[in-house]
N, CA, C and O atoms as CSV, one atom per row, in Angstrom:
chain,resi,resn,atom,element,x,y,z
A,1,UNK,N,N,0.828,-1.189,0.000
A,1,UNK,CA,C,0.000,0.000,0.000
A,1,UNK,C,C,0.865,1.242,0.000
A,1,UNK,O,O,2.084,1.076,0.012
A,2,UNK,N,N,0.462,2.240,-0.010
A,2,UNK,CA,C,1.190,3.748,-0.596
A,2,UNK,C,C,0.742,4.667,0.842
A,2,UNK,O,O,0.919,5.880,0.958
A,3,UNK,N,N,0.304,4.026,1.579
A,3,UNK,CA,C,-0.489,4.880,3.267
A,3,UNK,C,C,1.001,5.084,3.645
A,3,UNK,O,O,2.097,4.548,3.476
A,4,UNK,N,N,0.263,6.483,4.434
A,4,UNK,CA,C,1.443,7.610,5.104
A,4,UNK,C,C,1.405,6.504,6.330
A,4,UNK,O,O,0.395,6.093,6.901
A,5,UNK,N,N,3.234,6.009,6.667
A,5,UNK,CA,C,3.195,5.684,7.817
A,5,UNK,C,C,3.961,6.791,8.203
A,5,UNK,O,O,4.796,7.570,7.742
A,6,UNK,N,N,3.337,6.548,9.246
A,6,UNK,CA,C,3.927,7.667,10.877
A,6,UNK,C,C,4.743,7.388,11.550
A,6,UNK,O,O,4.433,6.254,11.914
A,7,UNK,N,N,6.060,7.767,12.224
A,7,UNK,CA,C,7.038,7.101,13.281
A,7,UNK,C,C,6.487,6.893,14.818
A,7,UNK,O,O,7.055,6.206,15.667
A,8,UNK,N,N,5.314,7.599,14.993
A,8,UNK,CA,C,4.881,7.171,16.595
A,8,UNK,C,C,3.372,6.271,15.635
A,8,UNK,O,O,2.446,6.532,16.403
A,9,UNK,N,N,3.048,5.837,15.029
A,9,UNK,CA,C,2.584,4.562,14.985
A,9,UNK,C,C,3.477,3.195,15.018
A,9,UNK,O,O,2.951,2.087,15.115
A,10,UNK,N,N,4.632,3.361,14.943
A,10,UNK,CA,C,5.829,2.312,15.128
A,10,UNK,C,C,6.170,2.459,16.540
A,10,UNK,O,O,6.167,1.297,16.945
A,11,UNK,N,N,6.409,3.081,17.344
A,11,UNK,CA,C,6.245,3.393,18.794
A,11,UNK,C,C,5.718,1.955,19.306
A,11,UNK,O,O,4.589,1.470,19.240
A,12,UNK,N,N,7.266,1.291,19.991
A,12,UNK,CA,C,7.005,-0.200,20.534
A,12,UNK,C,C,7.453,-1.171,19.583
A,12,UNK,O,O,7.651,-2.347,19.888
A,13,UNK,N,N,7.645,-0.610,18.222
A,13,UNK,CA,C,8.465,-1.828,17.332
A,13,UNK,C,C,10.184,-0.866,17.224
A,13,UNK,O,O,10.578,0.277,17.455
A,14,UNK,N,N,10.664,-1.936,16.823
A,14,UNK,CA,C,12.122,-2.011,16.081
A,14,UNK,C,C,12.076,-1.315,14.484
A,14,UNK,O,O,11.886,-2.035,13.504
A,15,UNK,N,N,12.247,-0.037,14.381
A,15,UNK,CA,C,12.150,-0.200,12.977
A,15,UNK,C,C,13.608,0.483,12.343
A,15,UNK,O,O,14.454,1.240,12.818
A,16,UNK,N,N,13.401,-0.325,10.768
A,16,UNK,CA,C,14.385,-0.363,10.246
A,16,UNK,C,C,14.516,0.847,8.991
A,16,UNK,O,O,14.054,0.357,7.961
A,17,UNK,N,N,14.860,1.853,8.828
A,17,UNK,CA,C,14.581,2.148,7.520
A,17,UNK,C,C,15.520,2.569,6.451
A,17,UNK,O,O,16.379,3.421,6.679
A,18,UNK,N,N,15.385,1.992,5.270
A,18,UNK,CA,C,16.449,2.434,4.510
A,18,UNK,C,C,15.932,3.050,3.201
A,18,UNK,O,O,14.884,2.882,2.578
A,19,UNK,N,N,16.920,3.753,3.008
A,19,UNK,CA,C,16.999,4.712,2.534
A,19,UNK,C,C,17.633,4.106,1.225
A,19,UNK,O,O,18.777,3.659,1.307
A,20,UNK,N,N,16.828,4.053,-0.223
A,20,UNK,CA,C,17.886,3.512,-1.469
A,20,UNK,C,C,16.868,3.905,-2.575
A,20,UNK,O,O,15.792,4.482,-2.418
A,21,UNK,N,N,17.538,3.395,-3.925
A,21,UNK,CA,C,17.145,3.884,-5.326
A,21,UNK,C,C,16.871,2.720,-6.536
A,21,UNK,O,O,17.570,1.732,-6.763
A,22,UNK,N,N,16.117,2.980,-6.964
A,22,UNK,CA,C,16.009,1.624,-8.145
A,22,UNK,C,C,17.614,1.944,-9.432
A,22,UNK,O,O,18.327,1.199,-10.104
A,23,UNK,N,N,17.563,2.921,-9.280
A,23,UNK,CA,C,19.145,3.569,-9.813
A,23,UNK,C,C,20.492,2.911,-8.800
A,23,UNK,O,O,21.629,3.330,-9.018
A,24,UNK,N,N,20.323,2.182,-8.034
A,24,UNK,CA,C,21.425,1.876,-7.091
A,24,UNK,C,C,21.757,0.622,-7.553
A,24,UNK,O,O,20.875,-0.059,-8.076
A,25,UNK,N,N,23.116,0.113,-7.427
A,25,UNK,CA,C,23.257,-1.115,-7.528
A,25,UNK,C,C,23.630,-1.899,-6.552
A,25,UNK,O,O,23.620,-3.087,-6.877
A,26,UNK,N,N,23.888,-1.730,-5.703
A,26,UNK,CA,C,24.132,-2.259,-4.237
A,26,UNK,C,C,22.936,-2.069,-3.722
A,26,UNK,O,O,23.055,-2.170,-2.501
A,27,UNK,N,N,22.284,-1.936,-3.896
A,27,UNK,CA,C,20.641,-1.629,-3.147
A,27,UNK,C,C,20.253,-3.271,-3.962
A,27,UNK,O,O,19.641,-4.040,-3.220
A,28,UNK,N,N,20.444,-3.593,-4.821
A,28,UNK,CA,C,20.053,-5.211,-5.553
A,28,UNK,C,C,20.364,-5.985,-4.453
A,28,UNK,O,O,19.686,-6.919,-4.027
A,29,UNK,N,N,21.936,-5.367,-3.775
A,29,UNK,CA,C,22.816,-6.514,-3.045
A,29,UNK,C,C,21.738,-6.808,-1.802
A,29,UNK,O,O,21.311,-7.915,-1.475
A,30,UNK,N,N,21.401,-5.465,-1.175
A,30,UNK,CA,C,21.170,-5.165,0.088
A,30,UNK,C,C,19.094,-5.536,0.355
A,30,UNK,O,O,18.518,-5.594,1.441
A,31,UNK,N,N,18.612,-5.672,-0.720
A,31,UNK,CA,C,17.168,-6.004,-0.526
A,31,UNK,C,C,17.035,-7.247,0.062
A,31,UNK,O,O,16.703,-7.359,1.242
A,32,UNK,N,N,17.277,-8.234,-0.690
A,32,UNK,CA,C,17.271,-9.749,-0.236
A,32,UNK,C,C,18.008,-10.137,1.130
A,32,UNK,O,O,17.717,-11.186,1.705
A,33,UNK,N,N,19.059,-9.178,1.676
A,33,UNK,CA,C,18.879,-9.135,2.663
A,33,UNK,C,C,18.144,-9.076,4.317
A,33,UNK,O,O,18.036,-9.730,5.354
A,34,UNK,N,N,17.612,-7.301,3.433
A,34,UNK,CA,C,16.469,-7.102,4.369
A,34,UNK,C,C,15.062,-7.502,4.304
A,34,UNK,O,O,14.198,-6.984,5.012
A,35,UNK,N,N,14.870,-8.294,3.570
A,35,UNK,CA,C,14.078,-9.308,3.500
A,35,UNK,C,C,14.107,-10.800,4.404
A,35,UNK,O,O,13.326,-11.421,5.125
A,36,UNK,N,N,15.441,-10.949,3.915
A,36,UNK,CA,C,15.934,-11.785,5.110
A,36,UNK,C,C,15.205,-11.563,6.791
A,36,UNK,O,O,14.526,-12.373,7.421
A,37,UNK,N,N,15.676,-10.054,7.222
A,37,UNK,CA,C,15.714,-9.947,8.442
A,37,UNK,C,C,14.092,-9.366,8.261
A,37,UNK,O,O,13.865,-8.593,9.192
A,38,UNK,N,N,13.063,-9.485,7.472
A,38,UNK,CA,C,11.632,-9.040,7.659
A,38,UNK,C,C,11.627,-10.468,8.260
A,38,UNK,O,O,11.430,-10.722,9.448
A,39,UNK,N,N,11.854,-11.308,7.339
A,39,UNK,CA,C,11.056,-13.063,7.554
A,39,UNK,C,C,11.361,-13.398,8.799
A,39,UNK,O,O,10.326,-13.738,9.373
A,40,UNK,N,N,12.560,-13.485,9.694
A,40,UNK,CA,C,13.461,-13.451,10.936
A,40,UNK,C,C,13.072,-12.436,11.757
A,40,UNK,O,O,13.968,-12.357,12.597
A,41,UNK,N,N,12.117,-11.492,12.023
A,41,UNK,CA,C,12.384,-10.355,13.024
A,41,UNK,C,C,10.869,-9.947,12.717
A,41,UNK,O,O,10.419,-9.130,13.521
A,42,UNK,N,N,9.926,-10.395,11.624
A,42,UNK,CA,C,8.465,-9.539,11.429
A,42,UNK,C,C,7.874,-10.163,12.658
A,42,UNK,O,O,7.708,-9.639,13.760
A,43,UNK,N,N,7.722,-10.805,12.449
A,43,UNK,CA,C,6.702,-11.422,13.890
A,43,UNK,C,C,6.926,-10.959,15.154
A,43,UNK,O,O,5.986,-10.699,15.905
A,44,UNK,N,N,8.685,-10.756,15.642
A,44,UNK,CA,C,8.477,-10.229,16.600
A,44,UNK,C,C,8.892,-8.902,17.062
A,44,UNK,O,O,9.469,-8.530,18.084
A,45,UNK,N,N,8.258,-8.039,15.611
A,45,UNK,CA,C,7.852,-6.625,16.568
A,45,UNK,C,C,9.176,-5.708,15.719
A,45,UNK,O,O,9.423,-4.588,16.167
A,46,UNK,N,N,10.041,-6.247,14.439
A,46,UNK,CA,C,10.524,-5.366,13.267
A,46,UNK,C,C,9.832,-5.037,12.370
A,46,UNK,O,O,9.343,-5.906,11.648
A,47,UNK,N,N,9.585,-3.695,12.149
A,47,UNK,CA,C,9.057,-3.253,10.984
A,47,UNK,C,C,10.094,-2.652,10.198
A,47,UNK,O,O,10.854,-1.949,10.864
A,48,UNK,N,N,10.314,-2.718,9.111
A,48,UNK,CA,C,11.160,-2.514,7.793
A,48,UNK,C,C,10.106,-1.911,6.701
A,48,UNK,O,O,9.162,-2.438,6.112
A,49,UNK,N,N,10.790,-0.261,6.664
A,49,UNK,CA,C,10.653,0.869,5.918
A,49,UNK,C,C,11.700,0.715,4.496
A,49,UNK,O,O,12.890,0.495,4.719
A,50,UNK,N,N,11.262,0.827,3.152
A,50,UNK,CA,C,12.223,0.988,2.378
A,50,UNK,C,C,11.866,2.218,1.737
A,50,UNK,O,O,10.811,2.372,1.122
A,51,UNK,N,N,12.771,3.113,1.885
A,51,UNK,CA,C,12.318,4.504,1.287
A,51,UNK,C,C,13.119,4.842,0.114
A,51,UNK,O,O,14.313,5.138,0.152
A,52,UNK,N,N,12.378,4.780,-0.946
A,52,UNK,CA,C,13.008,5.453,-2.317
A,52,UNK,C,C,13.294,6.936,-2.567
A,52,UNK,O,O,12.574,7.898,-2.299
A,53,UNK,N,N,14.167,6.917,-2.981
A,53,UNK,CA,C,14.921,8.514,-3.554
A,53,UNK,C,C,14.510,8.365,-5.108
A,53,UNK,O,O,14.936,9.271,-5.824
A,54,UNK,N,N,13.922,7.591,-5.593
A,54,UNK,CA,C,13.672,7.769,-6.842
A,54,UNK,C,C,13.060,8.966,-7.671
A,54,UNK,O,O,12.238,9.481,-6.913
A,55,UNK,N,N,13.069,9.488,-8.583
A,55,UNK,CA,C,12.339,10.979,-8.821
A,55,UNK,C,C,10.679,10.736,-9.427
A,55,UNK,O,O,9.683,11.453,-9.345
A,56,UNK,N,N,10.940,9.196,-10.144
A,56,UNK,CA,C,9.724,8.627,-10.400
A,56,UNK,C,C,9.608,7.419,-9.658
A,56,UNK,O,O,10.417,6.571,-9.281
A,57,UNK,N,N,7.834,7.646,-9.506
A,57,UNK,CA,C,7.809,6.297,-8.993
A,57,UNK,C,C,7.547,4.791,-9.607
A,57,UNK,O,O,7.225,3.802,-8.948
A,58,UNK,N,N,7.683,4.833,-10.509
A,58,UNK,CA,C,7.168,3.876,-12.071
A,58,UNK,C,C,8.147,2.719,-11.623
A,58,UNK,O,O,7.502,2.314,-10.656
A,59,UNK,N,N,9.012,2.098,-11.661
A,59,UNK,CA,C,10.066,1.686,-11.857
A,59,UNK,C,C,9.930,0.995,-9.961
A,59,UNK,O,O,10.283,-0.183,-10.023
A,60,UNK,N,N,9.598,1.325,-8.625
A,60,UNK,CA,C,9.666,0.825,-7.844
A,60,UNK,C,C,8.742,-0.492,-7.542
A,60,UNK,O,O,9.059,-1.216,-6.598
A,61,UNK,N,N,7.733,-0.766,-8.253
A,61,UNK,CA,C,6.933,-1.996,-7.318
A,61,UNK,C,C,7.821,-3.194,-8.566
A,61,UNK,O,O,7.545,-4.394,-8.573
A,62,UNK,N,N,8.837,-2.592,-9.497
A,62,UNK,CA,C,8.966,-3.560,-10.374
A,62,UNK,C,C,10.362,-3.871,-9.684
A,62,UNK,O,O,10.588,-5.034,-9.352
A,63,UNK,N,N,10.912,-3.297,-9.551
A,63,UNK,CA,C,12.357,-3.454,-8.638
A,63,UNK,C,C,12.301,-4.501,-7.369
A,63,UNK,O,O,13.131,-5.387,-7.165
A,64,UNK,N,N,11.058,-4.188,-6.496
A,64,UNK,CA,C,10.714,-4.679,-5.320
A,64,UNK,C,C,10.359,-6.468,-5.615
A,64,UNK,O,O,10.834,-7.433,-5.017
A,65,UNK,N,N,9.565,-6.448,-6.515
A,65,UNK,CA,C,9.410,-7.860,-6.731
A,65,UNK,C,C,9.858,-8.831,-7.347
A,65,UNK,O,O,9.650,-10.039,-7.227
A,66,UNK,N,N,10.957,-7.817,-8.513
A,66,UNK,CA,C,12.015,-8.857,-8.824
A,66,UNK,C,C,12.950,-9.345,-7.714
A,66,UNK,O,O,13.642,-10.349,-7.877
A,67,UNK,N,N,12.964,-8.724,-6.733
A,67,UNK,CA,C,13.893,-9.057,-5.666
A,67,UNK,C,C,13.020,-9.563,-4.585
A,67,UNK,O,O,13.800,-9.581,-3.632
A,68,UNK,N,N,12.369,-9.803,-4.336
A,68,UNK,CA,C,11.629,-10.645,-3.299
A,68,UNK,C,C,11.283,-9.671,-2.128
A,68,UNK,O,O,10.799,-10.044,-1.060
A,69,UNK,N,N,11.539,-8.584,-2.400
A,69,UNK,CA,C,11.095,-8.126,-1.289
A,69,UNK,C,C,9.489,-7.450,-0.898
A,69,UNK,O,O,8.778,-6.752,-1.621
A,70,UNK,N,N,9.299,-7.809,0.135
A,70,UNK,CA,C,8.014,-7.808,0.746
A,70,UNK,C,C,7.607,-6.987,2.315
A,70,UNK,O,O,6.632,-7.063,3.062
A,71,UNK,N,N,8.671,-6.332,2.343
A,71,UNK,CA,C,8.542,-5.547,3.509
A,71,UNK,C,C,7.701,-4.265,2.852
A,71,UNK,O,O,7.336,-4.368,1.680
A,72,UNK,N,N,7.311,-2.727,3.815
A,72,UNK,CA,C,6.674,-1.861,3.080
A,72,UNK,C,C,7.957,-0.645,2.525
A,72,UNK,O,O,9.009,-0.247,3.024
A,73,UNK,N,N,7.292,-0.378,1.384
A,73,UNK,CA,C,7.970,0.412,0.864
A,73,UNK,C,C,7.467,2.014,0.700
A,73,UNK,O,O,6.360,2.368,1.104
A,74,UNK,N,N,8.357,2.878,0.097
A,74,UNK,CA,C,7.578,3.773,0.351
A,74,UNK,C,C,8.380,5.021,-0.607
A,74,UNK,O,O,9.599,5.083,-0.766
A,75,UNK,N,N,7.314,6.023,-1.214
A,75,UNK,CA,C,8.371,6.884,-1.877
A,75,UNK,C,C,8.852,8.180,-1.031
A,75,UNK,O,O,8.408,8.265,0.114
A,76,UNK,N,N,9.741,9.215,-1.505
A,76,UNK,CA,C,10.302,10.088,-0.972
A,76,UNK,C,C,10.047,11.574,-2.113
A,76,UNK,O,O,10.775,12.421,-2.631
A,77,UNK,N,N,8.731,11.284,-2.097
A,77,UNK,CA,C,8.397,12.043,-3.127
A,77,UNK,C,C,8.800,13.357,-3.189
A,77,UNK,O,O,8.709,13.796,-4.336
A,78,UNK,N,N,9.229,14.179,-2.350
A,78,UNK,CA,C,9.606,15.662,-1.911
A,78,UNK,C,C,10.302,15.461,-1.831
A,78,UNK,O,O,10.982,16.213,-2.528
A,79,UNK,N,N,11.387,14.191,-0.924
A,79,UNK,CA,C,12.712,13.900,-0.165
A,79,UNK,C,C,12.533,15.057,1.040
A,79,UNK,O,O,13.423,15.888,1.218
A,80,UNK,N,N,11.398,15.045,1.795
A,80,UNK,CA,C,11.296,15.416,2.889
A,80,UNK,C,C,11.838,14.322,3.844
A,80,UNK,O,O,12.732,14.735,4.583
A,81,UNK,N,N,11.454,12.850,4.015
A,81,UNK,CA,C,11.964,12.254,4.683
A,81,UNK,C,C,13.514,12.241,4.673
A,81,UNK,O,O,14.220,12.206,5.681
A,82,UNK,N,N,14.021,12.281,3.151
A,82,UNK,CA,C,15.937,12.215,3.256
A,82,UNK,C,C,16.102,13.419,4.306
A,82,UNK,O,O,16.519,13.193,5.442
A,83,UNK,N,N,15.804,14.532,3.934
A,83,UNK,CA,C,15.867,15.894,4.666
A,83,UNK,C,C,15.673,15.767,6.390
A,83,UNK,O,O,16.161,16.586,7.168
A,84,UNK,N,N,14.976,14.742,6.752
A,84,UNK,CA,C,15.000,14.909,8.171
A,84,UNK,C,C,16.541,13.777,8.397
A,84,UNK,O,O,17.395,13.969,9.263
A,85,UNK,N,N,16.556,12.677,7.417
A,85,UNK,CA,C,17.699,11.807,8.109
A,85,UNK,C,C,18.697,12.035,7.256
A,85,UNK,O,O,19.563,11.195,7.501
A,86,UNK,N,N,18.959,12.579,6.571
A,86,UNK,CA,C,20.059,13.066,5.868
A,86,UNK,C,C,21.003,11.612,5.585
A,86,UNK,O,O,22.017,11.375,6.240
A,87,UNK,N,N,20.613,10.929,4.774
A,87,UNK,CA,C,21.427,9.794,4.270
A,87,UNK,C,C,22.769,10.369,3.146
A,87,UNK,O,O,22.711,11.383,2.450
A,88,UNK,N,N,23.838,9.472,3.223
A,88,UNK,CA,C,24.791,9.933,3.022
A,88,UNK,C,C,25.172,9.619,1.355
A,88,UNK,O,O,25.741,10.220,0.444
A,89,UNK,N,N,24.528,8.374,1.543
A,89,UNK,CA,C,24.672,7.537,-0.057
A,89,UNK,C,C,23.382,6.725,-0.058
A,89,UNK,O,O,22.556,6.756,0.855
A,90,UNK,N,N,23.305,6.138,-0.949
A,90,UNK,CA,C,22.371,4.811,-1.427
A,90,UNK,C,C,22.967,3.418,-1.127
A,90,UNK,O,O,24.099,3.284,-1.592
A,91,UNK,N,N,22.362,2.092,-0.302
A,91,UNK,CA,C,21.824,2.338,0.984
A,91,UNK,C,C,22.648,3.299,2.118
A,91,UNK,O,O,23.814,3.366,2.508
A,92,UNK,N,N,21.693,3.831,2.348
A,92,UNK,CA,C,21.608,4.133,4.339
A,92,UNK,C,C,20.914,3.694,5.089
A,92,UNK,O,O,19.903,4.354,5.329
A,93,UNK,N,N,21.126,2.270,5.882
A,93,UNK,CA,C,20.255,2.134,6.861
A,93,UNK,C,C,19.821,2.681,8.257
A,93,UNK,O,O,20.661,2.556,9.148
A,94,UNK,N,N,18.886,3.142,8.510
A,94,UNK,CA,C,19.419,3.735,10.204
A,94,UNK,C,C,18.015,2.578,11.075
A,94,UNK,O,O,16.833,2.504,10.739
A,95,UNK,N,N,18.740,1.805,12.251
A,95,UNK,CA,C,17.897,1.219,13.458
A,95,UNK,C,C,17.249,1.970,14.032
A,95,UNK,O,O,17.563,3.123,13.735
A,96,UNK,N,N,16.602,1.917,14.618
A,96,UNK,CA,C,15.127,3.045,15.718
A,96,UNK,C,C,14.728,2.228,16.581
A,96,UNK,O,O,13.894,1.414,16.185
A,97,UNK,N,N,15.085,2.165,17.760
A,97,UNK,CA,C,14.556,1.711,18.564
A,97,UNK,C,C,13.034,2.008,19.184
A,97,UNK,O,O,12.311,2.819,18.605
A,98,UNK,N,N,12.545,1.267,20.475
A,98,UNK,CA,C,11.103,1.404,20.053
A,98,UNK,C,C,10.337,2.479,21.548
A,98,UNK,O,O,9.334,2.467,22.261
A,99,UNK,N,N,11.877,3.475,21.317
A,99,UNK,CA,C,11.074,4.780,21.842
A,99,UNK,C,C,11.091,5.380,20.656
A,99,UNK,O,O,10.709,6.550,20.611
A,100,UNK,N,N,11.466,4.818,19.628
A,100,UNK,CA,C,11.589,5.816,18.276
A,100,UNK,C,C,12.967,6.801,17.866
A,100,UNK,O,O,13.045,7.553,16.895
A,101,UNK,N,N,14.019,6.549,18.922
A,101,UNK,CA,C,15.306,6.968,18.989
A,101,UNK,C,C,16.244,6.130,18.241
A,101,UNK,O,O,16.313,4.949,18.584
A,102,UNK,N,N,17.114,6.619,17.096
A,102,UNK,CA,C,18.079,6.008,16.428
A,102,UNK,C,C,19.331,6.029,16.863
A,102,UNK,O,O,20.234,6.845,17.047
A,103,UNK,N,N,19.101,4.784,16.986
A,103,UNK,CA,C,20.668,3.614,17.200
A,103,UNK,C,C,21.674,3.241,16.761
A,103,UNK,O,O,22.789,3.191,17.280
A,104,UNK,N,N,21.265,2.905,15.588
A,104,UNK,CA,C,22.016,2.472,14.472
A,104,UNK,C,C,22.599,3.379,13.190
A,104,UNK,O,O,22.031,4.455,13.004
A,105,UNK,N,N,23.476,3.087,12.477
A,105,UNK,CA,C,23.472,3.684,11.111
A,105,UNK,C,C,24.230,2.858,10.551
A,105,UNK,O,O,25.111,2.297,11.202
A,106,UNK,N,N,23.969,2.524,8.726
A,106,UNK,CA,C,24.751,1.472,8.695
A,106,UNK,C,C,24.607,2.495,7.358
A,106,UNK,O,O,23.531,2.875,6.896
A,107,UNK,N,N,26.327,2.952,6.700
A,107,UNK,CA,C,25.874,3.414,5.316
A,107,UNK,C,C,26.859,2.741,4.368
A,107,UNK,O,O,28.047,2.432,4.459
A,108,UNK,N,N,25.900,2.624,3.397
A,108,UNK,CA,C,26.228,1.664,2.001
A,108,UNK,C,C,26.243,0.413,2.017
A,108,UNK,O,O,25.814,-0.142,3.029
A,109,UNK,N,N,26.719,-0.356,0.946
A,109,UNK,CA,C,26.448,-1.401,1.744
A,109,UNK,C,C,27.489,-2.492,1.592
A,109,UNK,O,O,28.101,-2.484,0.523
A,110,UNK,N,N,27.772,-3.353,2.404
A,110,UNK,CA,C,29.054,-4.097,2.705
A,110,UNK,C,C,28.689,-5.430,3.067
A,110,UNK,O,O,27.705,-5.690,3.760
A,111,UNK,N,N,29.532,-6.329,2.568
A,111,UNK,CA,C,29.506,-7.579,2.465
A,111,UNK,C,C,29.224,-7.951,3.877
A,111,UNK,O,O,29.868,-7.207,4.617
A,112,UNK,N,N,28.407,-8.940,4.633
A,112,UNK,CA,C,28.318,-9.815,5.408
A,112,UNK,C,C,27.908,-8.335,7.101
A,112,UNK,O,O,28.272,-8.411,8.274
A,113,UNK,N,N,27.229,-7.447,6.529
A,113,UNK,CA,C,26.912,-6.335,7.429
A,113,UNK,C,C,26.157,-7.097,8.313
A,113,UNK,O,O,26.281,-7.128,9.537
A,114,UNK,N,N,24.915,-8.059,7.224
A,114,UNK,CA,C,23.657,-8.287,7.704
A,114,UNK,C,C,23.610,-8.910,8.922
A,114,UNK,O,O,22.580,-9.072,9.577
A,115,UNK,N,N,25.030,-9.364,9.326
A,115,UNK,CA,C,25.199,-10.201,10.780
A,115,UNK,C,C,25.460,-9.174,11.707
A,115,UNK,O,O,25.351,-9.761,12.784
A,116,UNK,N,N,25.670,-8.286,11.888
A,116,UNK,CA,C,25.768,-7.097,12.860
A,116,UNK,C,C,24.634,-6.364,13.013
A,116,UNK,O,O,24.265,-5.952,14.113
A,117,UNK,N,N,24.037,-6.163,11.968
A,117,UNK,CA,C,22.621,-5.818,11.649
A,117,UNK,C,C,21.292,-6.611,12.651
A,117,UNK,O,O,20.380,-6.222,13.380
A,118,UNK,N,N,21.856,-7.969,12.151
A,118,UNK,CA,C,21.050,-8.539,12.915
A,118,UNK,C,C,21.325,-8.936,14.325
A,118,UNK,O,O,20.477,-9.420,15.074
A,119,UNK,N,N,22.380,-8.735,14.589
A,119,UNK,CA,C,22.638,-8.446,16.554
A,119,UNK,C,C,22.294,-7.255,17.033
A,119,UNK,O,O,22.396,-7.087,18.248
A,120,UNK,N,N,21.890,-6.346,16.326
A,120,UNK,CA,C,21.535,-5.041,16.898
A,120,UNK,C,C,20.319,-4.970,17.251
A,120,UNK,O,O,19.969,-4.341,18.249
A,121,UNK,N,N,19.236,-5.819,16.217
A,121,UNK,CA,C,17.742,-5.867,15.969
A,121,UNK,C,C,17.538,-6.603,17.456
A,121,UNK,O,O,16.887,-6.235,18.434
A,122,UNK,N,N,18.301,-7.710,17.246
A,122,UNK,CA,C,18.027,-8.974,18.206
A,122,UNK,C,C,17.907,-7.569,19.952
A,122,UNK,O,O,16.952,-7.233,20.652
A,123,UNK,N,N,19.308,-7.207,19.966
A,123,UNK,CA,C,19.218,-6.427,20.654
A,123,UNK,C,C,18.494,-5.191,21.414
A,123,UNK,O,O,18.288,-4.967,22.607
A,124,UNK,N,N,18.166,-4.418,20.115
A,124,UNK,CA,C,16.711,-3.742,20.417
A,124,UNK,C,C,15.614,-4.236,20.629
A,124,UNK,O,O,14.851,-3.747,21.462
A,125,UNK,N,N,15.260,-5.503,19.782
A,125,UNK,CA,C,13.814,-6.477,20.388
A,125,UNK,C,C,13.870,-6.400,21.758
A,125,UNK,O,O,12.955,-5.806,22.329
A,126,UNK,N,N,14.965,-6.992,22.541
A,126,UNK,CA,C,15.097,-7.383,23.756
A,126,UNK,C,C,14.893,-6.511,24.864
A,126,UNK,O,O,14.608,-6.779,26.031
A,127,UNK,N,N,15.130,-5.197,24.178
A,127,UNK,CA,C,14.915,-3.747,25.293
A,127,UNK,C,C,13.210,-3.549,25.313
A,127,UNK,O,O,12.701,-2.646,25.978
């Protein structure tokens, strides 16, 4: 769906959001990842944001499903959202813990991250 999510409707989950482009190519690397950690972490209480920098939005639900991913996505149609988190490159991930305070930042993307990634989640679940 294309619905405005809100950051205090996530208030009590783990959320994840990244920040990438159907123009990216390490964003190919980095989806099936975080897909990974939807299937591993949805149930208990990760929500995973994928926010496009794209200028159109044509080109994203086709990107998303060649790659399996199934978490929510979302555009950046103004790039008001980049503007509040100021991502540095394509991916930027940043963690949020579930007062809604960011934890994490993970930018670009790098081989075998997803295991640190996922001790952090594990970690914030647990708080």
């Amino acid at each position: 769906g294309s619905g405005k999510v809100t950051l205090s409707e996530l208030r009590g989950k783990v959320v994840l959001i990244d920040f990438w482009g159907t123009f990216c190519e390490p964003c190919k690397k980095s989806f099936p990842k975080l897909q990974d950690l939807n299937t591993k972490y949805g149930a208990s209480g990760l929500k995973i944001l994928g926010i496009s920098e794209d200028d159109e939005k044509a080109e994203i639900p086709s990107f998303a499903s060649m790659l399996g991913a199934k978490f929510t996505l979302g555009w950046d149609q103004d790039k008001s959202i980049a503007r509040s988190y100021k991502p540095s490159t394509m991916p930027t991930s940043f963690l949020i813990d579930k007062n809604g305070v960011i934890r994490y930042a993970h930018v670009g993307y790098h081989d075998g991250e997803e295991l640190e990634v996922d001790k952090e989640i594990k970690e914030l679940l647990a708080q």
